[in-house]
Structure formats: C-alpha cells, structure tokens
C-alpha positions in Angstrom: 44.6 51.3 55.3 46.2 49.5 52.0 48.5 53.0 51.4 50.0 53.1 55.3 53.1 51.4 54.3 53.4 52.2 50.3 56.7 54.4 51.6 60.2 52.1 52.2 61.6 54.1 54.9 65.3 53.4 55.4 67.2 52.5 59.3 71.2 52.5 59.7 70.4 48.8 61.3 70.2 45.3 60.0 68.7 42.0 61.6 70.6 39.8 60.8 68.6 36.3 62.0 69.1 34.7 59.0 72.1 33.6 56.6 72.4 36.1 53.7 73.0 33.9 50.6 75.2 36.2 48.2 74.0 39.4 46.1 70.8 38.7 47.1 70.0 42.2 48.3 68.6 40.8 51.9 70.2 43.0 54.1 68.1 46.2 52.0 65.2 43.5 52.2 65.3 43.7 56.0 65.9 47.2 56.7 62.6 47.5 54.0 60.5 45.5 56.5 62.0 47.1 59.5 61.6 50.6 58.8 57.4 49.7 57.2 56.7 47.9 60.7 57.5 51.5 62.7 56.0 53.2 60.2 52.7 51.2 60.4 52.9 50.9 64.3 53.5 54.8 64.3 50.1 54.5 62.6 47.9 52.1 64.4 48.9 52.6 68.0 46.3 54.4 70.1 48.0 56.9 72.1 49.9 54.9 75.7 49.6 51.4 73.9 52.5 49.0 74.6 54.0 47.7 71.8 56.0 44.0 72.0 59.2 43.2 70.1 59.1 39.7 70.4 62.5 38.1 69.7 63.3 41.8 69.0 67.3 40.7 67.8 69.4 43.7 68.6 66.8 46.1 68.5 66.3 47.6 65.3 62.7 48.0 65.0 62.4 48.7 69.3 65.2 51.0 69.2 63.5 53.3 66.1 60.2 53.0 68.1 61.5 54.2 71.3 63.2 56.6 69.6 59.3 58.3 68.5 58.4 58.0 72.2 56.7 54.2 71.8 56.5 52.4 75.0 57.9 49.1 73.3 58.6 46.0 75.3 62.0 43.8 74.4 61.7 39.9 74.5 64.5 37.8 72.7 66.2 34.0 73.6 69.6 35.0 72.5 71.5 36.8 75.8 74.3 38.0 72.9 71.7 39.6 71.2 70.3 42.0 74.4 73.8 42.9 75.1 74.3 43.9 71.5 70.5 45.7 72.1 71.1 47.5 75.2 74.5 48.6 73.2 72.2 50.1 70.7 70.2 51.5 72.7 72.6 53.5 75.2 74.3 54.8 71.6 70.9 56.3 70.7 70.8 57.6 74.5 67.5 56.0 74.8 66.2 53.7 77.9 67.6 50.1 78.3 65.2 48.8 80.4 62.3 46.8 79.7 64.2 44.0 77.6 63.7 40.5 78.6 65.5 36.7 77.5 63.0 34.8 77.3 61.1 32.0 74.6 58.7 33.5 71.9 56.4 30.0 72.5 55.6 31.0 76.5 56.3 34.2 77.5 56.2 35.2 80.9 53.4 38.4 80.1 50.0 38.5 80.9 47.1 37.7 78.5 45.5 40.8 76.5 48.9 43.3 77.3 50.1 44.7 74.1 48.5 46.7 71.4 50.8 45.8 68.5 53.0 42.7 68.5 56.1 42.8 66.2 57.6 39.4 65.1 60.0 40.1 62.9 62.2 37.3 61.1 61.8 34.9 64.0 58.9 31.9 63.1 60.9 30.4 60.3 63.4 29.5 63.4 60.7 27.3 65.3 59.5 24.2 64.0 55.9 24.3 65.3 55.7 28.2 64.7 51.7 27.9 65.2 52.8 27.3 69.4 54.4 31.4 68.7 51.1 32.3 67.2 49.0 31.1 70.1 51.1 33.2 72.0 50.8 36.4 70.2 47.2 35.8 70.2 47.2 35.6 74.1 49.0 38.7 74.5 47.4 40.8 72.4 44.5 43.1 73.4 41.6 42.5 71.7 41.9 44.4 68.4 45.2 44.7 68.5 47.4 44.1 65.6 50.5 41.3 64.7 53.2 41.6 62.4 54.6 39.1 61.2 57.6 38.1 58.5 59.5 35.9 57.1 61.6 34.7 53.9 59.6 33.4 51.0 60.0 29.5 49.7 59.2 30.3 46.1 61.4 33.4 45.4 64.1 31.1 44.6 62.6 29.0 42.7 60.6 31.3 40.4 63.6 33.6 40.0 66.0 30.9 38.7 64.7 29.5 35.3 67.0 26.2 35.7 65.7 25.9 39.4 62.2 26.1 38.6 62.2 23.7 35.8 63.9 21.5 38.0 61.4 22.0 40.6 58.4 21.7 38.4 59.7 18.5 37.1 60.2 16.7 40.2 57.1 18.0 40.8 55.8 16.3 37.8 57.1 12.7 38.0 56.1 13.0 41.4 59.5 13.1 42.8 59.1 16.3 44.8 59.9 15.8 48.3 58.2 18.1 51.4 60.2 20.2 52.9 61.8 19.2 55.9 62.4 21.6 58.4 65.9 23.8 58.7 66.6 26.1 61.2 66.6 29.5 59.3 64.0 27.8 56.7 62.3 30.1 53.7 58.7 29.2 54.1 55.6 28.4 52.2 53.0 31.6 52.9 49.6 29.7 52.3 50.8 27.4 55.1 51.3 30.6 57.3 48.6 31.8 56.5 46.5 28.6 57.2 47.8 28.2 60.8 46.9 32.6 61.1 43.5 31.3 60.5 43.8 28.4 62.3 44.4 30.8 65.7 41.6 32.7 64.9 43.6 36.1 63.5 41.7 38.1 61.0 43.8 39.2 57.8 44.9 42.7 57.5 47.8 43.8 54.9 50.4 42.3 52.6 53.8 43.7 51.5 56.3 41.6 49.6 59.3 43.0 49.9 62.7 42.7 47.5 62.6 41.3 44.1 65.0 38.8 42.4 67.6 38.3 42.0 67.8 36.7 38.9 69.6 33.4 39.0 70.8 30.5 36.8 71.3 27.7 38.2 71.7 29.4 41.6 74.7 31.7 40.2 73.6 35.5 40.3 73.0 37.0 36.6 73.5 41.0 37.4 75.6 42.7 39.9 74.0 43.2 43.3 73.3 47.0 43.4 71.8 46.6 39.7 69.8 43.9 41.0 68.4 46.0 43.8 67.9 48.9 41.5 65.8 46.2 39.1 63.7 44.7 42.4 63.3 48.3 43.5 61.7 49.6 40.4 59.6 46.1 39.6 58.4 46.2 43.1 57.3 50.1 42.7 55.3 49.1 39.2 53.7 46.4 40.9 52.4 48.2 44.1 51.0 50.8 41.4 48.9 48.4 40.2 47.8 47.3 43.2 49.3 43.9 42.3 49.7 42.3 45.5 49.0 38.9 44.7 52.0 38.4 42.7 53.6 39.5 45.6 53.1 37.0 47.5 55.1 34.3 45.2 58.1 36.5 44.1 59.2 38.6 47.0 62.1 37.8 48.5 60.7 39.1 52.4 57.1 38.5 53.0 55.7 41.1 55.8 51.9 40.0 56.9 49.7 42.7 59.2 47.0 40.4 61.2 45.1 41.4 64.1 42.9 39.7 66.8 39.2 40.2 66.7 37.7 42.3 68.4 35.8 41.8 72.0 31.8 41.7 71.2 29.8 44.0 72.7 
C-alpha cells in the first residue's frame, strides 16, 4: 500500500480552514492533500461503502468523491460553509443531499457506519482533539480506515535558520514555553500520534506534504512559485528514497492514514 498516494493529483478547489500566512505555498499544500485523500479512498473503499466527510468545509474532497460515484456523507459546524457546499455541489450537477451541521466531537450517526472517515484540516481547531478521535473510532466499521491532517509545528521553525536558533536556545536555557492552544494551531505530530494510539487506531501511511518555504527571520527568501517549484522537487527526491521520516518534521501539511482494528473472529 506505501505507493497508493505517490501521485499529487490536482482539484480546482481549496479549503480554506486555516489562515494562509504569505508565499507559503498552502493553498497548493491543500489541494495536495485533498486530491491524495480521493485518490486513496478511490482505492480502499469496498464497493457500496459510505464514506464520511467530517467537517467536510465546502466540499472539496465530498464533491470530487461524489463525482466518482462515492456514497459520501457531509457533516460540518459552519452553516456558511454547507451553503457554499451545496453551491458546489449543484455547479457540478451532483446531489445536495446528505450534508448535515453538526459537531465533529458527537455526531448524531450510529456506531460502526462508515468505511472511510475523512478529517481533513479540522482537529487543530478543537482543543481536546482526542474527544473527535473517539468519535471517528465509534463510527467507523471495523477495519475501516481514517484520514486525518493537519499543519505541522516544526516546519516553521526548521525552515527559518534565525527561528530555529531562537527556538533551540530557548529551548536550551530552559526558557521554552508549551504551546498554548490557538484556534487554527500547527501541531506537534508525535502528540497526534500518541492520542491515535491512545484510541486504540492502528498506523497505516504517512505523506508530508509542501516543503519550505525558506525564511529568515520569518520574511520569505524566494518568490512563491520558485518556492513551490523547490518543495515540489525536494519532496519528489525524498519520496524516492523512501524518506518518510524526514517528512514528518519538514512538511508544511501532514496527512496520516489510520484505521480501526479489525473485529476478531
């Protein structure tokens, strides 16, 4: 299964949860992780599973699965964001229904109901983010698979010198605070993937995704397109090599494939 989402195909749409900080290359980031979540739930789904969105934004990821036939199920807290959805979808002359407001920490679905659960860009805006995993570990079938991403913590840091040495110095004199928690927040990925474990959700895949961009002292080095072009071609070396590890500390988008165990015979 590692070479099911080695191809970065492209959508016309962005989710756009959280704020863009400039040339950082995010919104080519998203449509990245968007376009390799159909892709490997095009893959995985045994034929008539149900697929959730959950806090599926204006659609992007739903829209393209419906669009290849997917039964895929809506849920998002925003009512802005399902008009801006069913807009989407009745451009694309696909079905509105099935989308649902609703909280990502209680849903109102029944235990064991989806095959593949899509979480797209949504934990880093809930404090307690293992309450969302709970649920997508109650509403999945057994076997079935989560995907889950978010913005990483230490891109930032490891792609500004001046930042970093900051960083590391604070972190040296013991002056190096924990992070509080921001709506919106980059987050740390061995934390996420303590509280995946935590649940009782058995690793997968990894794909970091977008590289850069290089900084000094938070002020952009290279123009944004060369940027992408530089993170686009790092990022191609690295999944070569099989590098993933790497990965997991530089990318700017961290996508993580999980899925709940199996029943036992």
């Amino acid at each position: 299964m590692g070479d099911v989402l080695q191809e970065v195909p492209t959508s016309p749409w962005i989710k756009q949860r959280t704020p863009q900080r400039p040339n950082s290359g995010f919104p080519t980031h998203v449509r990245a992780a968007n376009g390799l979540s159909v892709k490997y739930v095009l893959r995985v789904l045994p034929a008539g599973g149900r697929v959730l969105d959950l806090g599926c934004g204006s659609a992007p990821v739903l829209s393209q699965l419906r669009k290849h036939g997917v039964s895929c199920t809506g849920l998002e807290y925003s009512e802005d964001m399902l008009h801006h959805a069913a807009a989407r979808l009745r451009s694309m002359q696909l079905d509105v229904g099935d989308l649902h407001r609703g909280d990502c920490r209680e849903t109102q679905f029944e235990a064991a109901s989806f095959d593949v659960v899509v979480c797209l860009g949504v934990i880093s805006y809930v404090e307690d983010y293992a309450v969302v995993l709970r649920e997508i570990k109650r509403i999945l079938k057994p076997g079935g698979h989560a995907l889950v991403s978010f913005r990483n913590q230490f891109n930032p840091i490891l792609w500004d010198p001046a930042l970093g040495l900051k960083t590391l110095a604070r972190a040296a004199t013991g002056r190096l605070q924990p992070e509080t928690y921001k709506i919106g927040r980059f987050m740390d990925f061995r934390e996420f993937r303590q509280k995946m474990d935590d649940v009782g959700f058995e690793y997968r895949q990894f794909v970091g995704i977008g590289l850069g961009p290089v900084k000094l002292n938070r002020r952009a080095l290279l123009p944004e397109r060369l940027s992408i072009r530089l993170s686009d071609s790092l990022a191609a070396v690295l999944h070569r090599l099989g590098w993933q590890a790497p990965l997991r500390w530089l990318a700017d988008v961290s996508l993580w494939i999980y899925s709940k165990p199996a029943a036992k015979a």
